[in-house]
C-alpha positions in Angstrom: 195.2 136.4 198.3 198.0 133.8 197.3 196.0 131.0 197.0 193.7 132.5 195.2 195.9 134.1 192.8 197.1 130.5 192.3 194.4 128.7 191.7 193.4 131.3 189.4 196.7 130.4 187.5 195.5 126.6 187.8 193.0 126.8 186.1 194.4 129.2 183.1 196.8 125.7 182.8 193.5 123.6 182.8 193.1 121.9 186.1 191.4 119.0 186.4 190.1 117.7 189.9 192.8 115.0 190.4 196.0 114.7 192.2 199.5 115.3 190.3 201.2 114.9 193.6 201.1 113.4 197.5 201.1 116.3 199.9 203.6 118.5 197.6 203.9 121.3 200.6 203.7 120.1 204.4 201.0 123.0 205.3 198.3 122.0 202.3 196.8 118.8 203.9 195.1 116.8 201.2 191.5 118.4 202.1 192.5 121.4 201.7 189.7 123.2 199.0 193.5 124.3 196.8 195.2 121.0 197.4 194.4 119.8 193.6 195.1 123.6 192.2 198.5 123.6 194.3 199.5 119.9 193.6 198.9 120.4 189.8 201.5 124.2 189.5 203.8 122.2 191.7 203.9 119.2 189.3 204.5 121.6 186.6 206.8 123.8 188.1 205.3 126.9 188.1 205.3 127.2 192.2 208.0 125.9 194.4 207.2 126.9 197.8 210.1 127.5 200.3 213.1 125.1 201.3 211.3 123.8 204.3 208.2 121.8 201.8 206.0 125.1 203.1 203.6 126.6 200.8 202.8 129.7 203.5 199.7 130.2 201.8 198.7 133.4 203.7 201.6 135.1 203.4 201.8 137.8 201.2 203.5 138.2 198.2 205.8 140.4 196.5 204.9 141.7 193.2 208.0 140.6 191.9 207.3 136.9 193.2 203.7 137.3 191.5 205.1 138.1 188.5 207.7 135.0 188.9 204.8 132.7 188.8 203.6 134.7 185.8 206.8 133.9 184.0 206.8 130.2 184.9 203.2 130.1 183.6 203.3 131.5 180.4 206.2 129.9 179.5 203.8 126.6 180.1 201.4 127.8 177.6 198.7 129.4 180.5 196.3 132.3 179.3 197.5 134.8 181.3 196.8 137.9 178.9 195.4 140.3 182.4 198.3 139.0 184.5 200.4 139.6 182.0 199.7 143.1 181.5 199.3 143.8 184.6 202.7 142.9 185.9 204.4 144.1 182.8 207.5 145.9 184.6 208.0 143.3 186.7 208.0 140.7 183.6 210.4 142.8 181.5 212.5 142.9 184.5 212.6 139.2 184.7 213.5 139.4 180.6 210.1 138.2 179.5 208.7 139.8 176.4 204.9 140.4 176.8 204.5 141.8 173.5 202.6 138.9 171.6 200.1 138.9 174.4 199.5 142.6 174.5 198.7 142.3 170.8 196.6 139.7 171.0 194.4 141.9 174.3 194.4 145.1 172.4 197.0 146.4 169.3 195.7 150.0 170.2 195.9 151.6 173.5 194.0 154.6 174.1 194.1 157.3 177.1 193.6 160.9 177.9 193.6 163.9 180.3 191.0 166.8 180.5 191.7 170.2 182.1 190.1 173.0 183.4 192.4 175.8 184.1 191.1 179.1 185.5 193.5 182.8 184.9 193.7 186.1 186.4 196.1 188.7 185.5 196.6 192.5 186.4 199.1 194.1 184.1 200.1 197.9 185.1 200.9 199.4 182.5 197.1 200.4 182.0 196.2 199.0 185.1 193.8 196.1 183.1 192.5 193.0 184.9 191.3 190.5 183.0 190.5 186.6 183.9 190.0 183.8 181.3 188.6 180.1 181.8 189.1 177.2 179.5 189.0 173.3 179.1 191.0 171.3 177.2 190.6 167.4 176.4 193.3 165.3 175.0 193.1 162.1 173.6 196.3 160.0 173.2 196.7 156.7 170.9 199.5 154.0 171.2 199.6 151.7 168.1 202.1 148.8 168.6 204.1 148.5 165.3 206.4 145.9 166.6 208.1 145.1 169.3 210.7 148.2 169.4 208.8 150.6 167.6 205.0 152.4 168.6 203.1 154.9 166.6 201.6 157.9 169.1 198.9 160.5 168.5 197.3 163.3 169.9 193.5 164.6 169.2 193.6 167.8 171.4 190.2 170.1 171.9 190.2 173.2 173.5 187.6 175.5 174.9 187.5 179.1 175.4 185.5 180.8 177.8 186.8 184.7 178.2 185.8 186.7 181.0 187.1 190.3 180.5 186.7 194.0 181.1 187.2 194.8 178.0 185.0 193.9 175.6 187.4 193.7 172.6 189.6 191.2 173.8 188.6 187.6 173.3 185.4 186.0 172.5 183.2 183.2 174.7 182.5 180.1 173.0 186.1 179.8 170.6 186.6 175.7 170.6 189.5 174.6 168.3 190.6 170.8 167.6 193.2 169.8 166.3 195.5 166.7 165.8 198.9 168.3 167.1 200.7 165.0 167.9 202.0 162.5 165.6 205.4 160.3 165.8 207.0 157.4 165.5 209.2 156.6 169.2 211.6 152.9 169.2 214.9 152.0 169.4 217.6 151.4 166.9 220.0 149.5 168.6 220.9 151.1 171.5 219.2 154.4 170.0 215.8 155.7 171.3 214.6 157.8 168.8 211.5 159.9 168.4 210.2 161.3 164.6 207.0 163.2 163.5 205.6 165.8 165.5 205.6 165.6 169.5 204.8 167.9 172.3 207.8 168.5 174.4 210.2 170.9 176.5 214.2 172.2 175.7 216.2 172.7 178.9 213.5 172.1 181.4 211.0 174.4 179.2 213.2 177.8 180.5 213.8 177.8 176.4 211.4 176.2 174.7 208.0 174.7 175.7 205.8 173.0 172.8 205.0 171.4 169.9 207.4 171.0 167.1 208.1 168.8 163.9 211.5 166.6 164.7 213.8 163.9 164.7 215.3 163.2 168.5 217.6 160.6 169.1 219.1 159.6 172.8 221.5 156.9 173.9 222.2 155.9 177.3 220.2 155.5 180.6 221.8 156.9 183.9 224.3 158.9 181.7 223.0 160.0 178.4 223.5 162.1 175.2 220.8 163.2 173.3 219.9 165.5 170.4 217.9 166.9 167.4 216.8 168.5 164.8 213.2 169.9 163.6 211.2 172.9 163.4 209.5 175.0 166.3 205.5 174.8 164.9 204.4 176.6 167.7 206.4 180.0 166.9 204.8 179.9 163.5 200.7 180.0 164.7 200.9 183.4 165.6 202.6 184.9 162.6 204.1 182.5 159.8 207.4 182.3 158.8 208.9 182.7 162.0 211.0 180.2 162.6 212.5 177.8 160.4 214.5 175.2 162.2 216.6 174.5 165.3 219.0 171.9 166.7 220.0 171.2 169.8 222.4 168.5 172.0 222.6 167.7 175.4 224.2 165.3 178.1 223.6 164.6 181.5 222.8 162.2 184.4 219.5 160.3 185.8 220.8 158.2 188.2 218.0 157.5 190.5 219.0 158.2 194.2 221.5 160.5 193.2 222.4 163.5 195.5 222.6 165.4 192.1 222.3 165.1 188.6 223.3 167.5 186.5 223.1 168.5 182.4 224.8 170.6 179.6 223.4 171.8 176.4 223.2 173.5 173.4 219.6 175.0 171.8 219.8 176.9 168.0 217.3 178.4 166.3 217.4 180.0 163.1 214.7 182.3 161.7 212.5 183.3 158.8 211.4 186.9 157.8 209.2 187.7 160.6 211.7 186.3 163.4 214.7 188.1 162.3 212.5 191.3 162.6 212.2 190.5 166.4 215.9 190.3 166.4 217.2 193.2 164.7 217.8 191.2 161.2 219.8 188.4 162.7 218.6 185.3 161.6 219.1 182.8 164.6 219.5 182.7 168.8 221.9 180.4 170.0 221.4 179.8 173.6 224.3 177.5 176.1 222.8 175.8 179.4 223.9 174.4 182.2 221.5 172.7 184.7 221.5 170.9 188.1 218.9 168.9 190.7 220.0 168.2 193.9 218.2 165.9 196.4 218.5 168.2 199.8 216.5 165.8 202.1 214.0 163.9 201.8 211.2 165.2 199.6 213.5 168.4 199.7 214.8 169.2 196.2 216.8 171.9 194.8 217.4 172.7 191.5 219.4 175.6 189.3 219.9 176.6 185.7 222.1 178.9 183.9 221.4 179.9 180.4 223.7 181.6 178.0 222.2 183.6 174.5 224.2 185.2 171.9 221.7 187.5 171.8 220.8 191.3 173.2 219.1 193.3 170.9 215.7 193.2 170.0 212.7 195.1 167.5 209.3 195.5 168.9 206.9 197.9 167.4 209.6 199.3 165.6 211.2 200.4 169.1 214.7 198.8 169.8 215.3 197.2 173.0 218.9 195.4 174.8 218.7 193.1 177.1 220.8 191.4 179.2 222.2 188.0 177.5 222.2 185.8 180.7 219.5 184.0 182.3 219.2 181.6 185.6 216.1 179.7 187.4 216.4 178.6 190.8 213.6 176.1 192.2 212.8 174.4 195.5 210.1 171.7 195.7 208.9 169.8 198.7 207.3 166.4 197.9 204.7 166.3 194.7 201.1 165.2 193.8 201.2 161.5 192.6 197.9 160.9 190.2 197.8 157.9 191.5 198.2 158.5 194.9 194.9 160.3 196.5 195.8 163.0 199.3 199.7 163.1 198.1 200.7 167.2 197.7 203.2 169.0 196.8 204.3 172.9 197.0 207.3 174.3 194.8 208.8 177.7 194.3 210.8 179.4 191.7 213.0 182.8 191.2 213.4 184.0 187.5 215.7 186.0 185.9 215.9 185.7 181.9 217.3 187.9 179.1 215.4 187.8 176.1 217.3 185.7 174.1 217.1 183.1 176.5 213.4 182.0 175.8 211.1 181.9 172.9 208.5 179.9 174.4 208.3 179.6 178.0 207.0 176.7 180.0 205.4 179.2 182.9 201.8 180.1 183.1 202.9 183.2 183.8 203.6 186.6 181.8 207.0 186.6 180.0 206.4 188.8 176.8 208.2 191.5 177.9 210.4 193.2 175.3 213.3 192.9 176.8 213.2 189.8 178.9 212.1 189.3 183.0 212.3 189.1 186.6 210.7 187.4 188.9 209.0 184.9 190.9 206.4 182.4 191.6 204.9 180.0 194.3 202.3 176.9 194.0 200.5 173.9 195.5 199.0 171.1 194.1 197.1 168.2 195.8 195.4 164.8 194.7 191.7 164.9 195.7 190.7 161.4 194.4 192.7 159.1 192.0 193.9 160.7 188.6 192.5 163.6 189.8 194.9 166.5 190.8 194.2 169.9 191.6 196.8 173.1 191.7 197.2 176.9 191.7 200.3 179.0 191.3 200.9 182.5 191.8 203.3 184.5 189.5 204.8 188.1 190.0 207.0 188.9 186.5 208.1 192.1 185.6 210.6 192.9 182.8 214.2 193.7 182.9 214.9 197.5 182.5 216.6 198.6 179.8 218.3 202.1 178.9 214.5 203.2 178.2 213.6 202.3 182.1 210.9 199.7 181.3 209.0 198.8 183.5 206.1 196.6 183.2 204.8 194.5 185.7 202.3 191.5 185.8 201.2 189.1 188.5 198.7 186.3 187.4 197.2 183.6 189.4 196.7 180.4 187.7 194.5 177.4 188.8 193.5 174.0 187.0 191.5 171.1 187.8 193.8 167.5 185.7 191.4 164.5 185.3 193.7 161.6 184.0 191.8 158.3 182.9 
């Protein structure tokens, strides 16, 4: 595979079939079918060998030595556009901008993800059952504007197909599209920022999980600070007017290897006619939290959040509700489904306990509109059949947090999807 890979590179620097050097490497005699390939990158000082004049031409080698010989290359003027790219990490850990040779391959890079996701949920209030079935296919763009700066956008479609016993609810055959993603994400100095419209989750999703129009900024790698500033779209497709802006901050850890990393933030929202109804006139939720991951064991990990609204009163139906202003999330996960890895699995598990105020749009694919917040708890598996292909199910069991009016509704939902990632 070395030699190879080598004289591929010999002849992306234009090889001819004579000598540049006698015998540059004590184990490539001069009849050997790569001597002229070998002697010509040694002449140029693209290869070097090892300090005993050995080549070791079936050895293995590293990706990072791959992408070494890459580096020398290219700075000699080679074509090495595929190599390039696809030793890209490797490159920019070397300190080799690969930019100029991505635009020249392709300015535009475009990928996706289709899913099928299958739902069934008993409520018992009226004791309904009901199951639903539905694809959605996403289409993401990457436009390189420069080197610091890329243009992304989404072209989502999604599919309804209802299955019900009750004929009023839903219809078969609904198919939406729309173009819900589209920002600008670079640096400014030391400054990633993100602006436009994105897709995206506040405080692990336990608040917020969706799209929304904003400017994020972040600074920092293994210890960061981060915030923004926007609008929550997704509150206003049900009923406009809804919401009208939020900020949040945030700083925390990701240092990789870490027994823990931890996080604390901050998550406003302020609302518009139809939101302050929800909350008994007040016009915004402010919600503290405090999160934490800890690596257990090996593929063992634990993690914990406490969240913190300054709300507990709420207006549904015209029928007013209290509900307990703290919320918490515990979560244990044992390894996880790589798409890239085929047969890699992974199983996690979760306790919830939320007060209203806590969430407006939660992450779960469970059911969480209860008026006065929930309980509960779910369990899941997910496994790669075949690469970028990743199946999973989870089962939820939610109920909602009683109030002085004893409420007591109660939902369990099984959810299943089929991801196809190309």
């Amino acid at each position: 595979m070395k030699k190879s890979l080598v004289l591929a590179m010999a002849m992306a620097l234009g090889v001819t079939a004579s000598a540049y050097a006698a015998n540059p490497f004590s184990d490539v005699p001069a009849g050997h079918w790569a001597y002229d390939s070998i002697s010509k990158l040694a002449a140029a000082g693209v290869i070097e060998g090892y300090g005993d004049d050995t080549f070791r031409g079936d050895r293995l080698m590293t990706r990072y030595e791959m992408a070494q010989i890459v580096a020398k290359a290219m700075a000699k003027g080679a074509n090495v556009d595929k190599l390039a790219a696809e030793f890209a990490d490797e490159l920019d850990a070397l300190g080799v901008r690969v930019a100029a040779l991505e635009k020249k391959s392709d300015n535009v890079k475009i990928t996706g993800e289709i899913r099928y996701h299958y739902k069934h949920q008993k409520n018992n209030i009226d004791d309904r059952k009901y199951s639903e079935t539905g694809l959605r296919s996403r289409l993401y763009f990457t436009g390189k504007v420069n080197d610091n700066w890329n243009y992304v956008g989404r072209i989502q479609n999604q599919q309804w197909f209802h299955h019900s016993d009750h004929d009023d609810w839903g219809s078969k055959g609904d198919e939406q599209t729309h173009f819900n993603i589209a920002k600008l994400e670079g640096r400014l100095g030391g400054v990633k920022v993100i602006a436009g419209r994105d897709d995206d989750v506040f405080a692990n999703g336990y608040i917020y999980d969706g799209e929304h129009d904003a400017i994020k900024l972040s600074y920092g790698d293994k210890w960061y600070v981060s915030g923004g500033y926007g609008k929550l779209t997704d509150l206003n497709d049900d009923v406009a007017d809804t919401a009208k802006d939020f900020w949040t901050a945030e700083i925390g850890s990701n240092i990789e290897g870490s027994f823990v990393n931890g996080k604390v933030g901050y998550f406003r929202n302020k609302f518009g006619t139809e939101g302050k109804k929800v909350y008994n006139g007040d016009d915004n939720v402010g919600v503290w939290y405090v999160g934490a991951d800890f690596n257990v064991a090996k593929d063992l990990a634990f993690n914990a959040m406490y969240l913190r609204s300054n709300r507990d009163k709420f207006t549904v139906d015209d029928t007013n509700y209290e509900s307990k202003k703290d919320g918490y999330v515990f979560g244990l996960g044992y390894k996880g489904a790589e798409a890239s890895e085929p047969g890699s699995w992974g199983l996690l598990a979760r306790y919830y306990h939320q007060g209203r105020g806590t969430y407006l749009a939660h992450t779960i694919d469970g059911e969480t509109g209860f008026a006065t917040g929930f309980k509960g708890w779910s369990i899941g598996g997910e496994v790669t059949v075949a690469k970028n292909m990743v199946a999973s199910v989870t089962y939820y069991d939610t109920k909602a947090l009683k109030d002085e009016q004893g409420e007591n509704d109660k939902a369990k939902v099984i959810w299943s999807e089929f991801n196809v990632f190309f």
